[in-house]
MDAnalysis code that builds the backbone (N, CA, C; Angstrom):
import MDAnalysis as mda
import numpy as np

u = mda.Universe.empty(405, n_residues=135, atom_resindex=np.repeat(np.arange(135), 3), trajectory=True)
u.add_TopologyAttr("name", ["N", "CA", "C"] * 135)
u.add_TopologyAttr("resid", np.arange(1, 136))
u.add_TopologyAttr("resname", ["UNK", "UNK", "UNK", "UNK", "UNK", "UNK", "UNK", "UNK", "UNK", "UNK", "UNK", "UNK", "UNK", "UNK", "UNK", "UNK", "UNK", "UNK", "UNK", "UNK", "UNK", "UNK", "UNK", "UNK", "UNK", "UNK", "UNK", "UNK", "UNK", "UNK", "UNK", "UNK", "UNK", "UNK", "UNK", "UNK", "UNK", "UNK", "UNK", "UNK", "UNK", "UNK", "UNK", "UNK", "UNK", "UNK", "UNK", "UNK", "UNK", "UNK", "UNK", "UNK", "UNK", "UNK", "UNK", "UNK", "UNK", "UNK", "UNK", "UNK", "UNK", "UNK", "UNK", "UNK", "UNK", "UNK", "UNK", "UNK", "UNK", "UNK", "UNK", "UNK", "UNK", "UNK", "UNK", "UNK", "UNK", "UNK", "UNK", "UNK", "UNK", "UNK", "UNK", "UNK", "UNK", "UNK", "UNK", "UNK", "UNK", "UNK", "UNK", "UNK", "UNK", "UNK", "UNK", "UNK", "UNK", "UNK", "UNK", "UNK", "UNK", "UNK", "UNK", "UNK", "UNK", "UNK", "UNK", "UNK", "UNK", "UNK", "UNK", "UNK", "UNK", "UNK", "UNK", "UNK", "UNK", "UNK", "UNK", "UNK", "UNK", "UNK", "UNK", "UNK", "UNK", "UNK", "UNK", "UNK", "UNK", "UNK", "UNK", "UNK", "UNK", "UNK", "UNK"])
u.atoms.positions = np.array([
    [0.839, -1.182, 0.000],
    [0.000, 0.000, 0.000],
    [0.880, 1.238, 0.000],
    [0.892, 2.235, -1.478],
    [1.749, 3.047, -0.952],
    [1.464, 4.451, -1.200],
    [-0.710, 3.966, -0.846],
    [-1.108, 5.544, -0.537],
    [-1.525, 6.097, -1.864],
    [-1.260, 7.403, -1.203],
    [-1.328, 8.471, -2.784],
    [0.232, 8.553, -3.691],
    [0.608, 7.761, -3.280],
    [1.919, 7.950, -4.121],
    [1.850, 6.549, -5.165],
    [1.363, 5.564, -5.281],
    [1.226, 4.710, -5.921],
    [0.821, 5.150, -7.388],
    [1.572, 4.567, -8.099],
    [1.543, 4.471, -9.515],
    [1.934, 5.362, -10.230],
    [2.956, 5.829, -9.344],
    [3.302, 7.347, -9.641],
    [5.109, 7.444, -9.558],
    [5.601, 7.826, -10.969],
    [7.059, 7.409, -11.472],
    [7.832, 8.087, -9.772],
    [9.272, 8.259, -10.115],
    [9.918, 8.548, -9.312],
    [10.016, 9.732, -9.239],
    [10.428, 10.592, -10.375],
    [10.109, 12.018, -10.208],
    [8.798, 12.800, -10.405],
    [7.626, 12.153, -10.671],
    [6.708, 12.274, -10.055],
    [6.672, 12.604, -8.465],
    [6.558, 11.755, -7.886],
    [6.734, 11.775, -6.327],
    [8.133, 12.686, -6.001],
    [8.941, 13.110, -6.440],
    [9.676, 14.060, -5.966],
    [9.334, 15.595, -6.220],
    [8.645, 15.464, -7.027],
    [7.941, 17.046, -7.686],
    [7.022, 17.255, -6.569],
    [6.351, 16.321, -6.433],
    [4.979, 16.549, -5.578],
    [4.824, 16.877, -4.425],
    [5.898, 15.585, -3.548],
    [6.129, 15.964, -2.334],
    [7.479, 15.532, -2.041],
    [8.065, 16.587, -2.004],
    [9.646, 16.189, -1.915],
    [9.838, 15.441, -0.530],
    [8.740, 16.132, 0.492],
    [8.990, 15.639, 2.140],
    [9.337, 14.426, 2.283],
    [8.098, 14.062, 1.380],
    [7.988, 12.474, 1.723],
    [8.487, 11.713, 0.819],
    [9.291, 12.332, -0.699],
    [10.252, 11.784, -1.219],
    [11.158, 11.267, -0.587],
    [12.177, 12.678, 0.063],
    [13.039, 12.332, 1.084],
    [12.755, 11.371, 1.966],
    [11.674, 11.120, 2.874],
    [11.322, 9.751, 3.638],
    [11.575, 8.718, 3.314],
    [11.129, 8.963, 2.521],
    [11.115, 7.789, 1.691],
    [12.310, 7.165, 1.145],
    [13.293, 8.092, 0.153],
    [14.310, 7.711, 0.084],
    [15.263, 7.360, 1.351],
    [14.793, 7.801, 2.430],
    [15.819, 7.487, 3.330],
    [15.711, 6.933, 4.201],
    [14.853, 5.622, 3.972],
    [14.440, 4.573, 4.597],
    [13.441, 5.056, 6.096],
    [12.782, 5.545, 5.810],
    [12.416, 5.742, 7.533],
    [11.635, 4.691, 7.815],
    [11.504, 3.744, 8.847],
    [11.024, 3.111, 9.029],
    [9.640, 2.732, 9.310],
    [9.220, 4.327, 9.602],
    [7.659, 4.814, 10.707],
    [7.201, 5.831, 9.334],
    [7.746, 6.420, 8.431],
    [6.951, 6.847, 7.511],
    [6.017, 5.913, 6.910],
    [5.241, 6.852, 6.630],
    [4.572, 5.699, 5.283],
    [3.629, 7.145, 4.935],
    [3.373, 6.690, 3.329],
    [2.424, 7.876, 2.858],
    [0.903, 7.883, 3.145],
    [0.143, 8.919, 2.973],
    [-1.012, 9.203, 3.209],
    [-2.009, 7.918, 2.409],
    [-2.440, 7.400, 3.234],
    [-3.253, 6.248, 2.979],
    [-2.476, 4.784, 2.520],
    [-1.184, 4.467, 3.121],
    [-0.410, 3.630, 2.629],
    [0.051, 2.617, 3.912],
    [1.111, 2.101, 3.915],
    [1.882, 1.664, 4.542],
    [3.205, 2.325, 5.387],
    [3.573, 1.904, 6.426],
    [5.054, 2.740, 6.863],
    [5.636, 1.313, 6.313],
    [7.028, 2.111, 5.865],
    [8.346, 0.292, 5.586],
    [8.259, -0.534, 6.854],
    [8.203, -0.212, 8.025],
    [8.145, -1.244, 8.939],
    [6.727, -2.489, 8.619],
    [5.370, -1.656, 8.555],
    [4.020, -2.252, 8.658],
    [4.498, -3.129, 7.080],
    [5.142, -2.445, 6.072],
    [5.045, -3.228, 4.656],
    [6.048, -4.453, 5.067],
    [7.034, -4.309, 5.711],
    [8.284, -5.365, 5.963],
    [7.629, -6.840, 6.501],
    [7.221, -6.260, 7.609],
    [6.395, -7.445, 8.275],
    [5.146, -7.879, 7.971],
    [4.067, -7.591, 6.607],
    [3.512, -8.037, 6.242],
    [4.230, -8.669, 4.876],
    [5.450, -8.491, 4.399],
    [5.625, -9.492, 3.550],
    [6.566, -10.805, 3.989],
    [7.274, -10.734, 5.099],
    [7.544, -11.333, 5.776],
    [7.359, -12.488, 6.615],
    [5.914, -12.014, 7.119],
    [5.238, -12.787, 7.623],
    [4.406, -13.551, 6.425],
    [3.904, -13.296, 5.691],
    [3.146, -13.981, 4.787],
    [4.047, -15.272, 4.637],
    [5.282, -14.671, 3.774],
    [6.290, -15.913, 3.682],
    [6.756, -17.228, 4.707],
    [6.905, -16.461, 5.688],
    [6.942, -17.332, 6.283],
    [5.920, -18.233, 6.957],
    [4.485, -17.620, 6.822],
    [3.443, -18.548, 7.023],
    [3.272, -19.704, 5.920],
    [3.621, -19.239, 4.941],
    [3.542, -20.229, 3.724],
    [4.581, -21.031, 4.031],
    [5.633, -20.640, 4.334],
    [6.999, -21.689, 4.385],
    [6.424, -22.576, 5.528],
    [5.891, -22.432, 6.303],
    [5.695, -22.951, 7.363],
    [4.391, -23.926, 7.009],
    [3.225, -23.602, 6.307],
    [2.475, -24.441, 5.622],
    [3.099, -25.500, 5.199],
    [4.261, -25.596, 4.258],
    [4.688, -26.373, 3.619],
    [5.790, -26.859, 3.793],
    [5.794, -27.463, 4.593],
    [7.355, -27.703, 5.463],
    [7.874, -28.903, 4.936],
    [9.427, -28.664, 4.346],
    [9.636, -30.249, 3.694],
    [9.358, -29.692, 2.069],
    [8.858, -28.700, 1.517],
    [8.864, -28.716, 0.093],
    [9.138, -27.441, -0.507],
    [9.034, -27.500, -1.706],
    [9.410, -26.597, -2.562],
    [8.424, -25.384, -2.721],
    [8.378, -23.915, -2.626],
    [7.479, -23.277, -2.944],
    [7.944, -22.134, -3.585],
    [7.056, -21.638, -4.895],
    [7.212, -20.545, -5.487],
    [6.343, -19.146, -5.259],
    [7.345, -17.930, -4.965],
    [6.963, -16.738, -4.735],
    [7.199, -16.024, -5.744],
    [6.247, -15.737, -6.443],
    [6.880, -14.454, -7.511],
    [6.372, -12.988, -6.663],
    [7.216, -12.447, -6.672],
    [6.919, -10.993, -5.958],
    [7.543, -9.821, -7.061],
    [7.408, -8.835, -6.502],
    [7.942, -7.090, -7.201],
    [9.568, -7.031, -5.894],
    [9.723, -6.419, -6.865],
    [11.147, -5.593, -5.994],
    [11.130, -5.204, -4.653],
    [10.094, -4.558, -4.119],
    [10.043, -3.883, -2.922],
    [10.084, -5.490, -1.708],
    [9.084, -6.624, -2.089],
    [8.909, -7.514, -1.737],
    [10.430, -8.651, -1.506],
    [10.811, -8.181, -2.633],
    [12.103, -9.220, -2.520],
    [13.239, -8.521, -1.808],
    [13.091, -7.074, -1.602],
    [14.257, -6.319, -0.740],
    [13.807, -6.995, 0.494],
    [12.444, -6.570, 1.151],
    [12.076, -7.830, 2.465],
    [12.821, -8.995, 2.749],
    [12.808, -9.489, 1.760],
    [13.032, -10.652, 2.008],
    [14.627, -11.330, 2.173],
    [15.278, -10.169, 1.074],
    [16.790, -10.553, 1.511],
    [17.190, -9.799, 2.750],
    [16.567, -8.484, 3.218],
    [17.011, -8.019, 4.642],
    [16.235, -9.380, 5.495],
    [15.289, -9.497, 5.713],
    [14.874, -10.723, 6.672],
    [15.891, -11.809, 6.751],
    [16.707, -12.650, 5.493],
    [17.585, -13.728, 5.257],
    [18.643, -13.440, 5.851],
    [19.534, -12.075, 5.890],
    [20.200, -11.702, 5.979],
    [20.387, -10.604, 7.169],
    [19.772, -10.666, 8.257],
    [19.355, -9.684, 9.132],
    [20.221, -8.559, 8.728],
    [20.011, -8.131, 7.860],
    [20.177, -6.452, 7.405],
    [18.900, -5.543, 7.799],
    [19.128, -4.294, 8.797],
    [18.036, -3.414, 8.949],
    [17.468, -2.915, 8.041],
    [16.534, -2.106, 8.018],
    [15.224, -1.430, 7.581],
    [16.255, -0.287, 6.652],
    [16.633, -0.014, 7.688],
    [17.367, 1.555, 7.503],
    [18.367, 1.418, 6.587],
    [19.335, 0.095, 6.665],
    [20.713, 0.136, 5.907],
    [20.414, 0.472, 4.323],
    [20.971, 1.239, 3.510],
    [20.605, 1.080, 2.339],
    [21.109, 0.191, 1.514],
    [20.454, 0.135, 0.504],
    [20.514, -1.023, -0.591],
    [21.757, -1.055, -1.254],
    [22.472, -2.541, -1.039],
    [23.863, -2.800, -1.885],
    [23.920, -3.763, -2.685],
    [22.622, -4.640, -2.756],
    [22.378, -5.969, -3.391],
    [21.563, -5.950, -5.022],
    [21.704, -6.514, -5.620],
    [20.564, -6.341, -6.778],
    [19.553, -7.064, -6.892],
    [18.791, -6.376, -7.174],
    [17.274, -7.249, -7.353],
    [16.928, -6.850, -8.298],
    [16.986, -7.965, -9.592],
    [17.116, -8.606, -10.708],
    [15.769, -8.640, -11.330],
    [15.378, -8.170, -12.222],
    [13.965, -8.580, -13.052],
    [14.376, -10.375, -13.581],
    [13.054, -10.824, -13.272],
    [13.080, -12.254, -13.873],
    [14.063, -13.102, -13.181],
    [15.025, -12.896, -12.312],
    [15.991, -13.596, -11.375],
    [15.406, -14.809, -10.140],
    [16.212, -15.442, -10.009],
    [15.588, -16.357, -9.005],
    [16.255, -16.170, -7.691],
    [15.869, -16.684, -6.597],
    [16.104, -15.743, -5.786],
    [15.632, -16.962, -4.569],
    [16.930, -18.107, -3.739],
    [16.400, -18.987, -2.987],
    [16.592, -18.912, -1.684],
    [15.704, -19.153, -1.237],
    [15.662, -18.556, 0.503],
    [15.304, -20.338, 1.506],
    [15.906, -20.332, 2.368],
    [15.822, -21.238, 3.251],
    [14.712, -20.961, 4.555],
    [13.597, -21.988, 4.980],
    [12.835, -21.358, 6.144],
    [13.024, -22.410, 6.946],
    [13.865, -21.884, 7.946],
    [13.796, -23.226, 9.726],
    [13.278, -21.989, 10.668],
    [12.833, -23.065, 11.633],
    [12.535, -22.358, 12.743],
    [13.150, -21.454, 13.245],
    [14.387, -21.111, 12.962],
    [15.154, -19.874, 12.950],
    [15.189, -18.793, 12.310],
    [14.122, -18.894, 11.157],
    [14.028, -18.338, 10.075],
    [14.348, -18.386, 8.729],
    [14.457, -16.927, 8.039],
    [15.064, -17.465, 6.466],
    [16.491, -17.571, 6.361],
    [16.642, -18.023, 5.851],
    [18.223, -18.227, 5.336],
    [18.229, -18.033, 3.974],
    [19.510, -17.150, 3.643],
    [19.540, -17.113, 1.773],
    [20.382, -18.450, 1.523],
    [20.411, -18.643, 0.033],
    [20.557, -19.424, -0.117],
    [21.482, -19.646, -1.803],
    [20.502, -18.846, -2.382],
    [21.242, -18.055, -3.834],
    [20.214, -16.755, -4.232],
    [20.889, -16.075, -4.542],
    [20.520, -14.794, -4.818],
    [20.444, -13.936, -6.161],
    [19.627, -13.280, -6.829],
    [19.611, -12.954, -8.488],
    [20.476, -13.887, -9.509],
    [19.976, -15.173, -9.433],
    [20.143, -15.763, -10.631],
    [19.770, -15.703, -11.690],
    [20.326, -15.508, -12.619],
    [20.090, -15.191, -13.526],
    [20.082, -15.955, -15.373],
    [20.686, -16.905, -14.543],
    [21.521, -18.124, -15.247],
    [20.568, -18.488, -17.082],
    [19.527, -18.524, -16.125],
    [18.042, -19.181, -17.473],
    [17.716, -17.984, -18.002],
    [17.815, -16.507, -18.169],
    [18.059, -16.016, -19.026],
    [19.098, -15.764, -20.301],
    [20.009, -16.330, -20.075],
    [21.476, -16.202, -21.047],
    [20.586, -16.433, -22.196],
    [19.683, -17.320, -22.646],
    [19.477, -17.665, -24.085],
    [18.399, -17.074, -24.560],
    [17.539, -15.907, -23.688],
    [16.647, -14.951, -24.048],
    [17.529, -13.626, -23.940],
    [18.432, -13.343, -23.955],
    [18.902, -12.187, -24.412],
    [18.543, -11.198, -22.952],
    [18.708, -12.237, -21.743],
    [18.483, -11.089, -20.740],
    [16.727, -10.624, -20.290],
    [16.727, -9.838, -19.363],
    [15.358, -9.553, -19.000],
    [15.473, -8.183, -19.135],
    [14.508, -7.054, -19.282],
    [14.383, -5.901, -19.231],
    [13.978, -5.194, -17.979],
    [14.992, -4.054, -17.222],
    [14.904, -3.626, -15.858],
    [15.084, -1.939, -16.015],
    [14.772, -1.281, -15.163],
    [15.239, 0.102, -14.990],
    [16.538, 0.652, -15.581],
    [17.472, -0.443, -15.918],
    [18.897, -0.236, -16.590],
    [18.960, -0.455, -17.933],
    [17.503, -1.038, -18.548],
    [17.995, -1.063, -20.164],
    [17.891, -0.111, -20.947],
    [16.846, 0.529, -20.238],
    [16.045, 2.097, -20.994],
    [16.107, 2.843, -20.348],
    [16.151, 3.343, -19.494],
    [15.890, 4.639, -18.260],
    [14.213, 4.384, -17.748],
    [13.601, 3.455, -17.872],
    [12.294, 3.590, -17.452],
    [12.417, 2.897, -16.645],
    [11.395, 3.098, -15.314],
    [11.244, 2.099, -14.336],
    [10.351, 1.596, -14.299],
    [10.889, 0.120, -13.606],
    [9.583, -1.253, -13.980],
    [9.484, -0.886, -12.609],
    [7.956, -1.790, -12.236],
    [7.257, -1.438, -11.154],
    [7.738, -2.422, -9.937],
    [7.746, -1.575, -9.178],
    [8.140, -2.177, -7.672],
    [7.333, -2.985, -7.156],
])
């Protein structure tokens, strides 16, 4: 949920409201936009989902296709990296992306693979064109 700012490019939302651009860009944890989510409330609802499912299915294989914002969750959760730290990892259009769930939690496992694209010529991301795909 990300409010009145949803569906709305990047400099969009910086024209509009720079305030909460800045928030935004700078991880706050307790922001969240007008009618949306704060990153904390979004973290732990994708989080938890996952791991209710992992936990459904204990012993097998399960597929998550998610957006970007979803899979940053998920490698800070694997990786107990905070809310706040900023982003040093890539998150890959079309990449696979394997996470371990024990009672301890997630564990990574492999991260933006990319491997099964080589013979499609790649996937298309924010870096092929200057446009951004959706989070």
């Amino acid at each position: 949920h990300f409010g009145e700012l949803e569906g709305l490019t990047h400099e969009e939302i910086h024209s509009r409201w720079p305030d909460q651009a800045r928030r935004w860009k700078q991880r706050d944890p307790a922001y969240g936009p007008v009618g949306g989510e704060t990153l904390t409330e979004f973290h732990d609802r994708c989080v938890g989902t996952l791991v209710r499912l992992a936990q459904r299915h204990l012993g097998q294989t399960i597929v998550v296709v998610a957006h970007g914002g979803v899979l940053d969750c998920f490698y800070r959760a694997a990786n107990g990296i905070d809310l706040t730290a900023p982003r040093s990892w890539t998150i890959g259009n079309a990449t696979i992306n394997r996470l371990l769930y024990s009672p301890d939690g997630l564990t990574m496992v492999g991260w933006a693979d990319d491997g099964h694209l080589a013979a499609s010529g790649g996937a298309l991301d924010e870096s092929s064109d200057g446009a951004l795909a959706p989070a």
